[in-house]
Every structure is written in structure tokens, then in C-alpha cells.
C-alpha positions in Angstrom: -33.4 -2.0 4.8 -35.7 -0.1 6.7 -36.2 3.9 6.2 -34.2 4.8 9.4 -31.2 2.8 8.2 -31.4 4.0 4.6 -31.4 7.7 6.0 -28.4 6.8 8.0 -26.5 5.2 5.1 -27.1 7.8 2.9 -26.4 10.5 5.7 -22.7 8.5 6.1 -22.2 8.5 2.5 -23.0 12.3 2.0 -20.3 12.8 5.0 -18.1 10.3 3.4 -18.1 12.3 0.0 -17.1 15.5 1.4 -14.1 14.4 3.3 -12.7 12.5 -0.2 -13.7 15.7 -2.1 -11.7 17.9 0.9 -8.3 15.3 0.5 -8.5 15.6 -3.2 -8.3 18.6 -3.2 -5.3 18.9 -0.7 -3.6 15.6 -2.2 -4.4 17.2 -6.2 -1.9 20.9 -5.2 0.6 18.4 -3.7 0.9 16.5 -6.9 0.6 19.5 -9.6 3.0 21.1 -7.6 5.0 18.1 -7.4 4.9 17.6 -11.8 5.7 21.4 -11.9 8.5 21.6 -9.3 6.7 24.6 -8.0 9.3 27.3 -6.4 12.2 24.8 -7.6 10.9 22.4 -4.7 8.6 19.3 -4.4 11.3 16.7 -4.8 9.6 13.6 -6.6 9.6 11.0 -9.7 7.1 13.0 -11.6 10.0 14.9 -14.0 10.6 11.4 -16.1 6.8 10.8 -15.7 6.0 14.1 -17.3 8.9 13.2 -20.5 6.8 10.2 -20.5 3.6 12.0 -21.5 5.4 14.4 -23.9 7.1 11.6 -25.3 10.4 13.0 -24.8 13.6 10.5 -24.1 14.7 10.2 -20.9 16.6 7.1 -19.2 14.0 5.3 -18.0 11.7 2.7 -18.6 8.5 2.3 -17.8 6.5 -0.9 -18.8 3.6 -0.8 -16.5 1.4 1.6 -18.9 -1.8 2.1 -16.8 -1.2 5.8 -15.3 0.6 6.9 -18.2 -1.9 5.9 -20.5 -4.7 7.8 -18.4 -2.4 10.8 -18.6 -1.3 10.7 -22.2 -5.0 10.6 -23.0 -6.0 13.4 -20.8 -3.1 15.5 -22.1 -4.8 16.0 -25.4 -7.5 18.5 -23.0 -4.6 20.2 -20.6 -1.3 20.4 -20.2 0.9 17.1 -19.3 1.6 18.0 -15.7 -2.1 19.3 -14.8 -2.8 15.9 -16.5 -0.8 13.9 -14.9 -2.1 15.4 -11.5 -5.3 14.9 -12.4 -4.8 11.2 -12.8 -3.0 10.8 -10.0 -5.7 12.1 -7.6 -8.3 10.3 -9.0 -6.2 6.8 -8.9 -5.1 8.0 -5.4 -8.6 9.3 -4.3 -10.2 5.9 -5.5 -7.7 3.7 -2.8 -9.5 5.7 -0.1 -12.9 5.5 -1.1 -12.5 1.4 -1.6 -10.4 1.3 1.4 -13.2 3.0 3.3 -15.9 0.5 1.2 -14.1 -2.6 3.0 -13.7 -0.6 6.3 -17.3 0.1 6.7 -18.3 -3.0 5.9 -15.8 -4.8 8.0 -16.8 -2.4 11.5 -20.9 -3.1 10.0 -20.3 -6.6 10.7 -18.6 -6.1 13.9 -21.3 -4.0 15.4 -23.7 -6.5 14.0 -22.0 -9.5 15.7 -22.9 -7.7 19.0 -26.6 -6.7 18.2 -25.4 -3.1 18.1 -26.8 -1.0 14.9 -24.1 1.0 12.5 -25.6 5.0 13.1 -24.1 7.9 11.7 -22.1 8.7 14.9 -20.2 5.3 13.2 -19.6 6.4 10.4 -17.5 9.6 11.1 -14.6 7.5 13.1 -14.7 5.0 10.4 -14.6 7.8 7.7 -11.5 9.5 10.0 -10.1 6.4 10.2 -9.6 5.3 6.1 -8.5 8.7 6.1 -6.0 8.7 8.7 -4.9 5.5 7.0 -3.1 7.6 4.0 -1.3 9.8 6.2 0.7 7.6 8.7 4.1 7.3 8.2 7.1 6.0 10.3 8.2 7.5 13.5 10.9 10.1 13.6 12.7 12.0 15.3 12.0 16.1 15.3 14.2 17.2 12.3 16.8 19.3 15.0 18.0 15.7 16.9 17.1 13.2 13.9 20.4 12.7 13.3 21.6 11.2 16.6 19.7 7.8 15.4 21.3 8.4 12.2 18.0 8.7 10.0 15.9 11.2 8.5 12.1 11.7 7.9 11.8 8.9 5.9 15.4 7.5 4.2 16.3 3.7 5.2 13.1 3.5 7.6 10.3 4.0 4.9 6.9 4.8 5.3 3.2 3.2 4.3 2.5 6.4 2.6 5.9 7.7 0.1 3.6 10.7 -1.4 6.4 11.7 -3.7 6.6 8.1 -5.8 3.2 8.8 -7.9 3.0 4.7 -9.6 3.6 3.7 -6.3 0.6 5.2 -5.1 -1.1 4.4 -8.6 -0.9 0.8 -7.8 -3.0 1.4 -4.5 -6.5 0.9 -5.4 -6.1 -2.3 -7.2 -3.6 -3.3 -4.6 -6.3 -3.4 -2.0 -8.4 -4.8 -3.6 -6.4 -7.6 -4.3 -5.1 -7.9 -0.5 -8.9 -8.6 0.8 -9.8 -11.0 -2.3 -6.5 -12.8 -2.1 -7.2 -13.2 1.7 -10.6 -14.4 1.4 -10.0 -16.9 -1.6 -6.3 -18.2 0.3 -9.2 -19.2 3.4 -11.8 -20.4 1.4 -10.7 -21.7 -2.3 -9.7 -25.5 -0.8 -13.8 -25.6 0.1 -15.0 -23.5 -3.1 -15.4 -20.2 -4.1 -17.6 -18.2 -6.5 -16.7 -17.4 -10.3 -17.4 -13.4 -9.2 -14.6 -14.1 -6.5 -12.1 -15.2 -9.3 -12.8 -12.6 -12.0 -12.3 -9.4 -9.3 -9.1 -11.0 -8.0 -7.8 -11.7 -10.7 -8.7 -8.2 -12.3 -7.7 -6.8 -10.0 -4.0 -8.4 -10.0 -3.8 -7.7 -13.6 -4.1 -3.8 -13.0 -2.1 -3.8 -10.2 0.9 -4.8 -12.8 -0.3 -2.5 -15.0 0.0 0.8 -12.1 3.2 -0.9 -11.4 4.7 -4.5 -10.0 6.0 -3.8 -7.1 2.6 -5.7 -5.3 2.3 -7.7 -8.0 5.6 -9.4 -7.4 5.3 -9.6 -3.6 1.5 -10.9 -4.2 2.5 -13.7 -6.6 5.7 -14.8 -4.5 3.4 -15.2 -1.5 0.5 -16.8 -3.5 3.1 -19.3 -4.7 4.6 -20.1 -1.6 1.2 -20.5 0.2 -0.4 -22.4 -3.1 2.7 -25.0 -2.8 2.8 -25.1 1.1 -0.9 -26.6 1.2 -1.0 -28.3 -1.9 2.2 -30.5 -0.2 0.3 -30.8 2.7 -3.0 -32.0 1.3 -0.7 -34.3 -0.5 -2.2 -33.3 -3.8 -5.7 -33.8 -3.3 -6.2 -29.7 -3.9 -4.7 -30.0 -7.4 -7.9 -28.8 -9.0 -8.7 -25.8 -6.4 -5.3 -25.1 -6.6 -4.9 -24.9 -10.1 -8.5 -22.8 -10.0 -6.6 -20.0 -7.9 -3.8 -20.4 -10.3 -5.6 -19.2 -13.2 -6.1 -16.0 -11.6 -2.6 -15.0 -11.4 -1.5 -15.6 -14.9 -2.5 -12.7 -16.7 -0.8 -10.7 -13.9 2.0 -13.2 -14.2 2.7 -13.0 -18.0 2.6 -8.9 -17.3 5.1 -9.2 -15.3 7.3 -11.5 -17.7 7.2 -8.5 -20.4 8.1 -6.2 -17.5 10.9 -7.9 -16.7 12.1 -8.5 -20.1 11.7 -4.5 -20.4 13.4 -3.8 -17.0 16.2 -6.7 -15.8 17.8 -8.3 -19.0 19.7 -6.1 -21.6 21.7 -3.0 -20.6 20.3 -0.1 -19.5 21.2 3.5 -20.9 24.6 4.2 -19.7 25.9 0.4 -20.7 25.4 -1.3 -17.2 24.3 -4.8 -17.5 20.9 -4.8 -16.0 19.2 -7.5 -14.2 18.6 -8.7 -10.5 21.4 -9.2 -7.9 21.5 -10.6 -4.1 23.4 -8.9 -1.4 21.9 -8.6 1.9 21.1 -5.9 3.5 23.8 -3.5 0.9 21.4 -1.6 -0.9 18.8 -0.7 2.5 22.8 0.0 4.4 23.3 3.0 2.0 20.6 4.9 3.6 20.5 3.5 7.2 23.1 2.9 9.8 20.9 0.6 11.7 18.4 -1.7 9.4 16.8 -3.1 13.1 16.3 0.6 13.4 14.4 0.9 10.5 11.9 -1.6 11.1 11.3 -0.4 14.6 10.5 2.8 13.6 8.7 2.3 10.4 6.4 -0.6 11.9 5.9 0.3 15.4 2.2 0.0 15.7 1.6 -3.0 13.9 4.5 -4.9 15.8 2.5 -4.0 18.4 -0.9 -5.4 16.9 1.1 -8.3 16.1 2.4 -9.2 19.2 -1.0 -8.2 21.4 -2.9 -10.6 18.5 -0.4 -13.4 17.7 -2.7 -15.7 18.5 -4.9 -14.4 15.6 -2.6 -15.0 13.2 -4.3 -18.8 12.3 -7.5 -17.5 12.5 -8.2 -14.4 10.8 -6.8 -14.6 7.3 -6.4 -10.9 6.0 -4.1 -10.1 9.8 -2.1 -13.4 8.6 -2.4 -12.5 4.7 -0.9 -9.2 5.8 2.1 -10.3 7.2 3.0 -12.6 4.8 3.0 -9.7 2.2 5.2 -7.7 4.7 7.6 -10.8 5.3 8.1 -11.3 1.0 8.3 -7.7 0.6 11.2 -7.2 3.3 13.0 -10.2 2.4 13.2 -9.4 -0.6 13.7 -5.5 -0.4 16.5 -7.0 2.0 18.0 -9.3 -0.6 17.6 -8.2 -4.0 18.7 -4.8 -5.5 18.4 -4.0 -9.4 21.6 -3.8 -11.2 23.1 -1.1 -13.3 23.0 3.2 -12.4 19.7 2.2 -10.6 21.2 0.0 -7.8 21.1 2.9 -5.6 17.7 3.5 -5.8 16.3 0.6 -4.1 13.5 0.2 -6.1 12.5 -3.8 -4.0 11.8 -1.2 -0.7 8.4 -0.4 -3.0 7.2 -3.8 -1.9 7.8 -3.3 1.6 6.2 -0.4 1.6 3.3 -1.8 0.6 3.4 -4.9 3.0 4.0 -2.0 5.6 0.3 0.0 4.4 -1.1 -3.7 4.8 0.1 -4.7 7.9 -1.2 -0.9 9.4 -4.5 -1.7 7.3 -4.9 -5.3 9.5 -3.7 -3.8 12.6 -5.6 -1.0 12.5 -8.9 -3.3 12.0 -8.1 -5.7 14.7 -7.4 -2.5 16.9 -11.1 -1.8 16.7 -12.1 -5.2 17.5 -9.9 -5.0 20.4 -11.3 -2.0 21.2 -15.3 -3.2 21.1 -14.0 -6.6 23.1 -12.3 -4.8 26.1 -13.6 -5.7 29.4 -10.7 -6.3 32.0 -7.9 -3.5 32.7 -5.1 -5.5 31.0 -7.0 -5.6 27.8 -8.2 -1.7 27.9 -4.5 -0.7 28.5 -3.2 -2.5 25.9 -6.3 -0.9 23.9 -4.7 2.4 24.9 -1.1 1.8 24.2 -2.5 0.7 20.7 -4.7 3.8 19.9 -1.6 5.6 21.2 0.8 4.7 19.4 -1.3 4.7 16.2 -2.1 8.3 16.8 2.4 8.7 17.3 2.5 7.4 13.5 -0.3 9.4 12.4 1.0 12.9 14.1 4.5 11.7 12.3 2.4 11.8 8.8 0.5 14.8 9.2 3.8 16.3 9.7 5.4 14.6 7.1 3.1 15.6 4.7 2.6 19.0 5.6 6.5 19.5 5.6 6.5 17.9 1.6 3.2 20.1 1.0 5.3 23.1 1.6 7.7 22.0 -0.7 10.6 20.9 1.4 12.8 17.7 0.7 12.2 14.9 2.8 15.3 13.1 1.6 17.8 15.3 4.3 
């Protein structure tokens, strides 16, 4: 590397630290406030979360141990809730910075691919950009006339970024992790792959269940589906390669055996058999009057990526590796709903949500290629509808967030 670029790298990084230490500082009062209930407000999950911590009883249970475990342990130097906020920034804080590690990689190689040079003028949009990342949400309606479509900020149409479910967002830096290994090693394990490869998906899998299992169990079902697809079609002759990528999901797979053990068979507190049933659509219909709706709203942008870059699909394996982890986690958000007192709480739409952060990831990326490509008007229109429409998500978020940062419900 020569001295000019080192400046320039380190230059981007300095920027790049002040902007996480800026968000974690905003994120950090959203979720203190959120474990205190601050002003009898900040409507969340953290109030079982904290009777986790002071190992009080309380209904639920919890067998994915990671974030409580942080907690517990910081707990012994301040109270449970500043704790518990304190672990929930960091874990939050770190999805950025390693979102932002593959994002200014991935628009390095892009620039690179075209003899142009990454400079610090770079580095700002692609810092703005990871950013902008954890604050878009679906579109909505202004609060006054969100009722004529029959849905409100963020009930039955869900959103990439649910601030007020804190294992949810626990899951997110090991869930990204895992979305770029798994879609390198799902292009490249038939033809070999590296040990290092392996070990950091697989790792990173493993912690994933630990945060919590809602990517895990989207993740795995793909994996599987994928794994068997080419295996059939290679008429066995990947049995070894396949068996190699294999490997790496059992750890995460027997986690999620115990977790399932712990959450779906029994009883649960109030003597409702527990478990897993199928209805369509039942459990998403108790908060939305029109599910097509919902996905409209909640994926807008990247239908459009989708639809601009469907011929991409084949060829660039995280878009495609995207989709498929939307697709498993609608289907079976639409599909599958947890038995017992907690039916209601649609606890399958965590997967979606994540499929949705994934597919906003990819189009977001692609969006940026299309962008450096553009040459004739069709393409720098459809450019412009793209960046336009991202920006209608991310003014959505800002507002979204602000309006939970001051406390309000987002559940009306």
C-alpha cells in the first residue's frame, strides 16, 4: 500500500469511528430508556429481559444465552438495566461496523474493477450508507391518515430495523456475518473452499443461535434446501463437499434442538400445550387487513432492485442468497405460528425481518453498481427511482425512530 493510500485509509477509518461513536451514543439512550421505561414510555421486550438478569421469574423462556450472559456478567459493575443497555449497544454497534467492513470492501472492489482509486471523498457515502442501513424501515403512511390502509407505523408490515426487540437486534452481527460467508461458500464449496472459510461460518452460525434463532432457523432451512437441490442435481457426486458445508451447521443445529426442546414441546406457564402449528396467513391477519399490503410497503425498494436486477439473480450469489432468506423467512412467518398464550405474538415475523434487512443489504449494494454502470437514460432513471425510493424508506426510519426515541408507542 503506498503512503497516499495508507493516509486515505486511515483518514476513512478516523471518519468511520466517529460516526459509530455518534450512533452509539444515540442508539445507547434509546435502549437505557427502553430497560427503564423512562416517563412510563419506551414500549419494548426489555421488562422480561431485565427479570432475566435479576433472576427474577417471569413467564418466559429464554434459551439462547449469549446477551444475557454479557449482561448478567456486567451487572455485577452497574445496575441490570444500564447493563443490559450497555450490551445492547455494543452488540448493536458491532453489526454496523462489520456491515460497513464488507461494504467498504465490496464498493473498493467495484472502484477497482474500473481503474478508479477508493479516496476519502468514498468513504463518507459508504460510511452514510452502512449507517442509513439501520434506520430504514417500511413505508407508512403520516400517522393522521395511516388508518385508511388500515396499518400503523410498523404492525402487520414490519420493518428491517424493529429497535424495540433487543435479541433481535443481538443476533445482527453474527447474522451478517453469516449471510456473506454462507453466500460465498453456497458459490464456491462444490469447487473448494478454505478451512478459514469453514471455521468463520460456522462460528459465526453458532452465535447467531446463541443471540437468538430466529436467522438461524431461516439460514439452516435454506442451507438445507439448497445443499439437497444441488446434491440431486450433481446426482451425488458432491457428497463429500456437501457433507464439508454440512459440518458447519451442526453446532448451530444441535443449539437449536435444545432451544426447541426449551421453547415448542411441554406446556408453557399458563398450561397451554406449546409447540409449532400451521395456519396461513392467521397469525400476520391479526395485525393486517391486507398481507399483499404489507409486503408492498415493507419491501418496496428491494422489489424494485429485484425486478430492475432479475437477471442477476444466477449470477451474483449474495443478491440470490438474499432472497432466498426472505422467501424461507416469509413462508414461514406466513405459515407457522407458536402455540400456547404466545400465538399472538408472531414470533416466525423475526425471520422475515431479517430476510427483509438482507434483501435491503443486497439491493442497496447492487444499487451502487447500478449507479457506477449507468450510461443510457433508461438506466440513469431507473438509477433515480432507486435512490429515490431508498431515500422514501430511510425518511420512514428516521421518523420512526425519532418518534420511539421520544418515547411514543409504535404499536397504535
Amino acid at each position: 500500500m503506498t503512503e497516499k493510500k495508507k493516509r486515505i485509509n486511515q483518514s476513512g477509518q478516523l471518519l468511520w469511528l466517529i460516526l459509530l461513536v455518534f450512533y452509539s451514543l444515540i442508539m445507547y439512550r434509546l435502549f437505557y430508556r427502553q430497560c427503564v421505561q423512562y416517563g412510563g414510555g419506551y414500549v419494548s421486550d426489555m421488562e422480561p429481559y431485565i427479570m432475566v438478569i435479576k433472576g427474577l421469574e417471569q413467564p418466559f423462556s429464554y434459551p439462547y444465552p449469549l446477551m444475557f450472559s454479557l449482561a448478567r456478567a456486567l451487572s455485577f459493575f452497574f445496575t441490570a438495566e444500564r447493563a443490559m443497555a450497555f450490551v445492547l449497544t455494543f452488540l448493536n454497534t458491532l453489526s454496523v461496523w462489520i456491515t460497513g467492513q464488507y461494504l467498504l470492501r465490496f464498493i473498493r472492489e467495484e472502484l477497482n474493477t474500473r481503474q478508479r482509486e477508493m479516496t476519502l471523498w468514498w468513504y463518507l457515502p459508504a460510511c452514510a450508507l452502512t449507517l442509513s442501513l439501520y434506520f430504514v424501515s417500511m413505508l407508512y403512511l403520516p400517522y393522521s391518515v395511516s388508518t385508511v390502509a388500515g396499518l400503523s407505523r410498523c404492525v402487520g408490515t414490519y420493518t428491517p430495523n424493529p429497535f424495540w426487540n433487543a435479541t433481535y437486534l443481538a443476533t445482527r452481527p453474527f447474522s451478517v456475518i453469516s449471510f456473506f460467508e454462507g453466500a460465498k461458500l453456497l458459490e464456491k464449496y462444490e469447487c473448494g473452499a478454505k478451512l478459514k472459510e469453514y471455521l468463520i461460518f460456522a462460528a459465526s452460525l453458532l452465535l447467531g443461535a446463541l443471540a437468538k434463532p430466529s436467522f438461524t432457523l431461516v439460514a439452516i432451512a435454506v442451507y438445507a434446501v439448497v445443499l439437497l437441490y444441488r446434491f440431486v442435481k450433481s446426482r451425488g457426486r458432491n457428497l463429500l463437499k456437501s457433507l464439508y458445508f454440512g459440518f458447519c451447521v451442526l453446532p448451530a443445529g444441535f443449539v437449536m434442538i435444545y432451544q426447541f426442546f426449551g421453547v415448542f414441546s411441554g406446556s408453557d406457564y399458563v398450561g397451554e400445550s406449546a409447540g409449532i402449528g400451521i395456519s396461513p396467513g392467521e397469525i400476520w391477519s391479526l395485525y393486517s387487513s391486507n398481507i399483499l399490503l404489507s409486503v408492498l410497503l415493507g419491501n418496496a425498494f428491494a422489489l424494485f432492485m429485484l425486478i430492475y436486477n432479475r437477471r442477476k439473480l444466477k449470477s451474483v450469489s449474495w443478491f440470490r442468497h438474499a432472497w432466498q432468506l426472505w422467501l424461507a423467512g416469509f413462508l414461514m412467518f406466513f405459515f407457522l405460528y407458536e402455540k400456547g398464550f404466545r400465538a399472538s405474538h408472531g414470533n416466525f415475523a423475526w425471520g422475515y425481518m431479517h430476510g427483509m434487512f438482507f434483501v435491503f443489504l443486497a439491493g442497496l449494494m447492487l444499487l451502487i453498481c447500478n449507479t457506477l454502470n449507468a450510461k443510457k437514460k433508461k438506466e440513469i432513471c431507473c438509477v433515480c427511482a432507486g435512490w429515490l425510493l431508498y431515500a422514501a424508506h430511510l425518511a420512514c426510519g428516521v421518523h420512526f425512530f425519532l418518534y420511539l426515541l421520544a418515547g411514543y408507542d409504535p404499536f397504535i
